[in-house]
N, C-alpha and C positions, 0 to 999 in steps of 0.2 A: 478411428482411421489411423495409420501406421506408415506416413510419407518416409521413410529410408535417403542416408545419403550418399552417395559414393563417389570414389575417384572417378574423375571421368575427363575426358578427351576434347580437346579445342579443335576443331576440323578444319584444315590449310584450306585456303583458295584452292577452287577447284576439285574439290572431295565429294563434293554433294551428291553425285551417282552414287561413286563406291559408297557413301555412308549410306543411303539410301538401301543399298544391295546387301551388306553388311547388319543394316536394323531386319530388314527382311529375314534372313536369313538365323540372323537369333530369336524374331519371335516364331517361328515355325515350330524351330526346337526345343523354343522355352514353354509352349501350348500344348507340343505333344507331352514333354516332361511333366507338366502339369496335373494333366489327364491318371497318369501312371500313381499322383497322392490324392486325386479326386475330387482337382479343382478341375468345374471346366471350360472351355473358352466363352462359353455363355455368360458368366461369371465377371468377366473382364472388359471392360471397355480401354481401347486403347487412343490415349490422349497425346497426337503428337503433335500438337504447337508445344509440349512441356515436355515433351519425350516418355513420357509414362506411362504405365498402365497402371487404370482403379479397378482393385482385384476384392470384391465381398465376399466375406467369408464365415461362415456359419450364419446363424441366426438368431433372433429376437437382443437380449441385452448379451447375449458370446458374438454379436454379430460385431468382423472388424471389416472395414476397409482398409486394404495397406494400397500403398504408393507404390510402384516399383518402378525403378532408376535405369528404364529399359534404353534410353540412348547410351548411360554410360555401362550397363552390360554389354553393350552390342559391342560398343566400341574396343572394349580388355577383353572380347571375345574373337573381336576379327585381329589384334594382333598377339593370339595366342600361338608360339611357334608349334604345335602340334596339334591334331585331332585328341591325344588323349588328354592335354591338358583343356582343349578346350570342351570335352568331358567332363573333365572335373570343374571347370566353370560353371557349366552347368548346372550341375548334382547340387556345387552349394549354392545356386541362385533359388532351384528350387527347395533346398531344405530351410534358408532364412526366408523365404516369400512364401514358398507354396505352403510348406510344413510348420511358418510362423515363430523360427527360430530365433528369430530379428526382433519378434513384438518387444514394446515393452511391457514390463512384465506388471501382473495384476497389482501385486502387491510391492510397497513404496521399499518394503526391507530386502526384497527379490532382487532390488537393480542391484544391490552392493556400492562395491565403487566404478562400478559404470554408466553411472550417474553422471552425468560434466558438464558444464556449462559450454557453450559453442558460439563462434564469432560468425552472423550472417550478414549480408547488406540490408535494410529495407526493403531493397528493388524483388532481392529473392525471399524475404516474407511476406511480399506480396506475394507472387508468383505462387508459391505453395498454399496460399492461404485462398487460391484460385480452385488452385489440381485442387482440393480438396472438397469442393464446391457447397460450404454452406453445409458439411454433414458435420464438420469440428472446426477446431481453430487452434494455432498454435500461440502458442502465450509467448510476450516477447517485453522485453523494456530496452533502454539504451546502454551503454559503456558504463552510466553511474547509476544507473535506476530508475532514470526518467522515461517519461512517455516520449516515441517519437513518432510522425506517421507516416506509417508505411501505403504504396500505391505502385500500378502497374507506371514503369517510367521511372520513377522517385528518382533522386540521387543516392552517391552509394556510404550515406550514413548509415550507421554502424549498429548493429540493433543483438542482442543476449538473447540465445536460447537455450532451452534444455535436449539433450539429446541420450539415448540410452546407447552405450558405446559393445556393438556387437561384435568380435572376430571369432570366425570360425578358426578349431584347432590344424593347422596345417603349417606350410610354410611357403614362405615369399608371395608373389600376387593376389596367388588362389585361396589365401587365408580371409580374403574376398571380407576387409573390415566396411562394418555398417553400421551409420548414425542415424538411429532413428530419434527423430522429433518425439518428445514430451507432448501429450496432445491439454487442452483444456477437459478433454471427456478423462483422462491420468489422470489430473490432479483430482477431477472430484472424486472420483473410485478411493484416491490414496486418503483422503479427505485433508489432504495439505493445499496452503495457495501458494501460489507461483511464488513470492518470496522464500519461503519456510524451504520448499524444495531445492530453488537457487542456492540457498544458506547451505545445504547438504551439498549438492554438486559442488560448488567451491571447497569443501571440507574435503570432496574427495579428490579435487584438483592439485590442492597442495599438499595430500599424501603422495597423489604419484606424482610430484615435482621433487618430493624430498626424496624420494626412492629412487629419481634419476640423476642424471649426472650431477656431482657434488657441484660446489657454489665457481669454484676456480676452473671447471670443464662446461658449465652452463653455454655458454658461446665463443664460438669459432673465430677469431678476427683476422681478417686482413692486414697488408701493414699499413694500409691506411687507417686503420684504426677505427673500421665500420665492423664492427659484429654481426654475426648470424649465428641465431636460435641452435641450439644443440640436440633437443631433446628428438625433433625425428618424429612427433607420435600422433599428426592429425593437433595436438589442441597446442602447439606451440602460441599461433596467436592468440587465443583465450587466453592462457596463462600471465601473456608478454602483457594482455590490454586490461586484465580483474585483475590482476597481481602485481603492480606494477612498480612493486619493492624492487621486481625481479630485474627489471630494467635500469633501476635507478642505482643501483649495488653494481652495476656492471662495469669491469675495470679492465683495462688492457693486456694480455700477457707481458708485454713489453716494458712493461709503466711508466710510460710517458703519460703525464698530466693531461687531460683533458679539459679542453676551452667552452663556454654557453652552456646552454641546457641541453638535457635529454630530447631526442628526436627518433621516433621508431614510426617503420612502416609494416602492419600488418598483413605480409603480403599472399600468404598462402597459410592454409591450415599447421602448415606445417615447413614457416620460413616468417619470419621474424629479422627483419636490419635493424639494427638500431648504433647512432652514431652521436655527434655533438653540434649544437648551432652553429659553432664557432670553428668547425675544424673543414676545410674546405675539400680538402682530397677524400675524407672519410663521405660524405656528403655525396661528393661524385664519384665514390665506387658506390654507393645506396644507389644513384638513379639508374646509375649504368646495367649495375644487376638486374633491379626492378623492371626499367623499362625496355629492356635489350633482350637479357636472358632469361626473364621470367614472364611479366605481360606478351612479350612478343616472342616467345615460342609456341606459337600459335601449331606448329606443329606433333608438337609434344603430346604425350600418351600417359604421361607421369603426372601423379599425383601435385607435381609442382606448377602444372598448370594449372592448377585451380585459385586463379588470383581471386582472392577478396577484395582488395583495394591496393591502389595506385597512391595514396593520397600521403601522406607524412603525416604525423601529429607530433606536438607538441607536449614534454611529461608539464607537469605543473605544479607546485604545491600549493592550495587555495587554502582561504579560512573557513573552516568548516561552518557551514550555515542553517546546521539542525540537523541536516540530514546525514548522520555518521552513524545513526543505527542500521541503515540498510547497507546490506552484506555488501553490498559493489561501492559501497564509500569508503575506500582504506586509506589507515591512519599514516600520515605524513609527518607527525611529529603531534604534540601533545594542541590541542585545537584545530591542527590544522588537515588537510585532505587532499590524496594526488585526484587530479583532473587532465583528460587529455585535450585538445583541443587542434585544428587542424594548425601545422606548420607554414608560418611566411614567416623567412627574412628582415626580423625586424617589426616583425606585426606583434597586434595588440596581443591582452594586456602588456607586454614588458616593454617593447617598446627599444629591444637593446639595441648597440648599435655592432658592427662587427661582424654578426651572423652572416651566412653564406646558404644558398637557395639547394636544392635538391635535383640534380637536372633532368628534363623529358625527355629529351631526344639526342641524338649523337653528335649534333651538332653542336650542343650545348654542352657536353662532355669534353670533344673535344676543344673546345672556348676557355672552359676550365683547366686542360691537363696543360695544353698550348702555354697560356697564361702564367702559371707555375712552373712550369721549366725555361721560362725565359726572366721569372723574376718579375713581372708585371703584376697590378693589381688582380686579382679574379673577381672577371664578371659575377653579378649579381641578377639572375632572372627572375620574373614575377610572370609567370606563367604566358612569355610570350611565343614560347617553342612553336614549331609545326603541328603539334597534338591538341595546341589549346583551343579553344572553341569561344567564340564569340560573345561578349559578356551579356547577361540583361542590361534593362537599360536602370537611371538611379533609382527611377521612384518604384521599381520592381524589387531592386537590392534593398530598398528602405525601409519598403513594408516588411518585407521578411525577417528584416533586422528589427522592426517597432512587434512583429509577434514572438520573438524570440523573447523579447524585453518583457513582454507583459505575463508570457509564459513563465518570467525567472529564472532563464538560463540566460545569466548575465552576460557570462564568459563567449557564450559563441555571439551573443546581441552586439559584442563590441567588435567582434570579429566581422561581422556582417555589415556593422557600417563599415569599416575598414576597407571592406568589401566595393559601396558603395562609393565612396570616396576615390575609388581609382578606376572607375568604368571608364569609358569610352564614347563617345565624348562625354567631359569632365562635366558634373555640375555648375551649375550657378554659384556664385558665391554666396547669396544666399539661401539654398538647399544644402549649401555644403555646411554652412552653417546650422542649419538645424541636424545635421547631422554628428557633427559633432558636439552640441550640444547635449543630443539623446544619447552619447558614447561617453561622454563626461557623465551623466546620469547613472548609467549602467556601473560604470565605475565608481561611482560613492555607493551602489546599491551592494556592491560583494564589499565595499570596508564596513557599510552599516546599512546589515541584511537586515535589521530589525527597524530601523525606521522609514516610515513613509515617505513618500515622494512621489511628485508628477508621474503622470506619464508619457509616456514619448509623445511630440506633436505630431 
């Protein structure tokens, strides 16, 4: 099976007709087109809680299913300014779908270098791992290699996939680029496992990273001193979240000195912020863009509506704890390893003081910019904006944090009590206390990964 990914369209309040009229209207087109390579509607079953159609195609072991990304064709189809362009929308939906231009290809030496590795949420490999219902599976791990689990709802951690990276030869829209998903049924054919093939898409990532913009054009800054990605190419965030030399080498045009650590939001395929703990203007042109110009372009048609996450991380340099053989553990300096981890203000492990928050809402922006033009301290938020949603309660945060501990992902386990520790209403003193006990634990367990110790109570 061959699930495809494409730019696609956030639909404003009140669109639901026209999208409705608009989906209608390309599958009519896109069935008869079909017809005309000798797929036939029989053939498709059209899945719209996902927006897709599951399209089989030939048979016995040539037999594929592809996915096709029939809401966001519809959508770059209804705002095509002409019939003949949206013609040629057509022509190439059908030639990477109907005529299989899109597959990935049989053989593992076939993809080339479009091969990549690709940034999804959990929430959306579940969702595909739905559309596809039990006929494949797509392989997946975390940021550094680890297991995480994916499910319909999940939160929006952060999960590596492989994608075979298709554009048709043309120009601007119509060059109509398409990520198709790596399936489990790929790798056996290639007879490589999911690491061995990761290990090649990242070989091929940072060929085309050095092939694009030199080290000093990499990203765009503001003057506030918040960066955005340069490269333009769909795998900006891959490269910003596997690569993450790339983020940490990032220097100002200006060269004013930079305060705290690294902070990057991976915000679209193809948008990348990345700023400093410690620099508070840089911070609030991040949320501002983030949560203004980019999650809430809800009306947008562009590729830059496609947010991955809202969420800031934190860069890190850890002690490597074994695991610096797998391709996603890159070298931070001689033992040691970058890790990302989500962004607070002060939060665990460093604990620094000074840092400044990322803002949600405009209210918060303005609180910030207000603040610094009159010379006053800047506010510090902890997700109390009008976006924030209501916490679990402690011993909900606790568990999650005492499985994260047993699992050995230390780094987010201390985060999670940290987590726990500021709910709403506030623990007991003594829950709180066990909770910080279990965060004191976590933390002797990343300086000495190799000796035992309790477990969380």
């Amino acid at each position: 099976s061959r699930p495809p990914e494409l730019p696609h369209s956030r639909a404003a309040p009140g669109t639901c007709v026209a999208h409705m009229a608009s989906t209608a209207c390309f599958l009519e087109a896109f069935y008869e087109r079909l017809g005309h390579v000798g797929v036939h509607k029989a053939q498709c079953e059209y899945d719209e809680a996902h927006g897709v159609i599951l399209m089989n195609a030939g048979k016995g072991a040539e037999g594929i299913t592809r996915v096709v990304p029939v809401a966001s064709l519809a959508a770059q189809h209804a705002t095509c300014p002409s019939d003949a362009m949206r013609e040629e929308l057509l022509e190439a939906a059908i030639e990477a779908f109907g005529q299989g231009a899109a597959d990935v290809p049989r053989g593992l030496e076939d993809c080339g270098c479009n091969l990549l590795p690709q940034l999804w949420t959990a929430q959306k490999i579940a969702s595909m791992q739905l559309s596809l219902g039990g006929v494949d599976t797509v392989p997946y791990c975390g940021l550094h290699g680890e297991h995480i689990a994916v499910q319909q709802g999940a939160d929006s951690e952060l999960g590596v996939v492989l994608v075979y990276d298709f554009v048709r030869p043309g120009a601007g829209a119509l060059r109509l680029p398409v990520e198709t998903p790596v399936l489990v049924r790929d790798l056996a054919r290639w007879g490589v496992d999911f690491t061995e093939a990761l290990q090649r898409a990242l070989d091929n990532l940072r060929s085309r990273t050095k092939a694009g913009p030199p080290p000093e054009k990499r990203w765009e800054h503001h003057a506030s001193g918040c960066g955005q990605s340069s490269w333009g190419d769909r795998f900006d965030a891959a490269r910003a979240a596997l690569l993450p030399a790339l983020v940490a080498k990032r220097k100002r045009c200006d060269g004013q000195p930079e305060l705290g650590g690294h902070v990057a939001v991976f915000a679209t395929p193809s948008c990348v912020l990345a700023a400093t703990s410690k620099n508070a203007l840089g911070l609030c042109f991040m949320g501002d863009t983030l949560h203004t110009k980019i999650a809430g372009a809800s009306g947008s048609s562009s590729s830059s509506s496609q947010v991955i996450t809202t969420t800031p991380y934190r860069l890190l340099k850890m002690k490597d704890n074994g695991q610096g053989a797998h391709p996603l553990s890159q070298k931070a300096g001689e033992g040691f390893v970058w890790r990302w981890m989500p962004y607070a203000p002060g939060g665990p492990p460093l604990r620094s003081a000074g840092e400044f928050s990322v803002p949600i809402d405009s209210s918060e922006v303005d609180a910030i910019l207000n603040a610094a033009e009159a010379g006053r301290p800047v506010p510090v938020f902890r997700g109390t904006g009008a976006n924030a949603v209501a916490p679990p309660t402690f011993a909900a945060k606790k568990e999650a944090a005492n499985a994260l501990f047993k699992a050995g992902e230390f780094v987010k386990a201390i985060a999670a009590y940290d987590a726990a520790l500021n709910v709403s209403p506030p623990p007991s003193d003594a829950e709180a206390a066990v909770a910080h006990a279990n965060a004191a634990q976590a933390l002797l367990k990343l300086a000495e990964a190799d000796e035992p110790r309790r477990a969380p109570v």
